[in-house]
Each structure stands twice: as C-alpha cells, then as structure tokens.
C-alpha positions in Angstrom: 27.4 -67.8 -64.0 23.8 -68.3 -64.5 21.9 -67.2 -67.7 20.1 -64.7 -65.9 23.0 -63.3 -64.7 24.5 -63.2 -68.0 21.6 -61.1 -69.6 21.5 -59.1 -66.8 25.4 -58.0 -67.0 24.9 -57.8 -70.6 22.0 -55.2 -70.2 23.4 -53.5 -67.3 22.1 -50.1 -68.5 18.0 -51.2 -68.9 15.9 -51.7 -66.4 14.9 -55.5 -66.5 12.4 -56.9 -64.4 12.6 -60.2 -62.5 9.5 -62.3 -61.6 10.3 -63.6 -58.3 11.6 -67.0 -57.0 11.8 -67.8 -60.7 15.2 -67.0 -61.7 15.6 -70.7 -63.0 13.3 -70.3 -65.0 14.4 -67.4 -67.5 15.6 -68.9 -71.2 16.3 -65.7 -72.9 15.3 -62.4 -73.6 13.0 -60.9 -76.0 12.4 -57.4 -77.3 9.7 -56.3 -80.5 9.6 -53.7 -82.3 11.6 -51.2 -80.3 9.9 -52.2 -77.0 11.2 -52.6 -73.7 13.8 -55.4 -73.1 11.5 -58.0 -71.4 13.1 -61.2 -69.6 11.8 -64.4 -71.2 10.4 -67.1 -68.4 9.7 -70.6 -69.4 6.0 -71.8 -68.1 7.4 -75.2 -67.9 10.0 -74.6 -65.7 8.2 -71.7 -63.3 5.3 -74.7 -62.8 8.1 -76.9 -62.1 9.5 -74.9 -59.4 6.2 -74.1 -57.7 5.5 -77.8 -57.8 9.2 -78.5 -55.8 7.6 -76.0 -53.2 5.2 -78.2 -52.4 2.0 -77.7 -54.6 0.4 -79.8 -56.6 0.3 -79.8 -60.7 -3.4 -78.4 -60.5 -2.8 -75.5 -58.0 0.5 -75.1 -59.4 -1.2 -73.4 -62.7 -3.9 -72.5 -61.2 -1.9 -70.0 -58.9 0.7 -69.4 -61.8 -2.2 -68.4 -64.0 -3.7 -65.8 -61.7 -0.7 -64.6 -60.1 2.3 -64.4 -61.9 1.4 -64.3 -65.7 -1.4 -62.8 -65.2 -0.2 -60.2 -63.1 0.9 -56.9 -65.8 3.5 -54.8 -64.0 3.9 -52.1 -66.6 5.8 -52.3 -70.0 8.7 -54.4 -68.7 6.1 -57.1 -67.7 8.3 -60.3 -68.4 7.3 -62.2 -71.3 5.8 -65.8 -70.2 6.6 -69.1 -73.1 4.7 -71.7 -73.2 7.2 -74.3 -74.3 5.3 -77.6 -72.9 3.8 -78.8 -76.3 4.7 -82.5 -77.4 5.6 -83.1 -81.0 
C-alpha cells in the first residue's frame, strides 16, 4: 500500500483533497491549528514527475508554479514543501 493510500484510509471520515497526477508525490499530512487536514506534496518530487512527462526543468516550474501551487481550491488546498535545499 502506498502512503497516500495509507492517510487516506486512516482519514476515511475527512474530506482530503488530491492534486492530480501527483499521488507520488504526497509525504505526509499536515494540519495547524484546528484547520482542515491538508495532504502534504513534495515540490521536488511533483517537478520530477512533470519532468518524466516530457517537460523540461524550466517549464516544469514554470507550469508547477502557476498551475498547481498556485492554484487555491478552498480550505483543503494541499499544502505544497519545498524540500529541494542542499545542506
């Protein structure tokens, strides 16, 4: 079973809401504060996957940046990590 499957079973009774075609992407979920559960997408990995369908790094963000993060859906708008920092 995949992780997003796992959070979803284990929050079978809230509405969660997927960004779609990144399902690989998901690392956890987050809630503050007595908000809304919100699904927790890696940046990393969602502009990986866009780059496997065939874009290129630049266009990658560029489309990621416009149309999926920076798309708000309502209060269950996924939560977006950028986790691609070098230490």
């Amino acid at each position: 079973m995949n992780l997003l499957q796992t959070i979803l079973d284990h929050h079978e009774d809230e509405e969660i809401l997927k960004a779609d075609g990144f399902d690989q992407a998901v690392i956890g979920i987050g809630q503050a504060f007595g908000d809304n559960s919100r699904l927790i997408y890696s940046v990393k990995k969602c502009l990986e996957i866009l780059v496997g369908q065939g874009m290129n790094y630049e266009d990658a963000v560029e489309h990621f940046e416009f149309n999926v993060s920076g798309a708000y859906v309502g209060e269950r708008t996924p939560i977006w990590c950028y986790d691609d920092y070098e230490v």
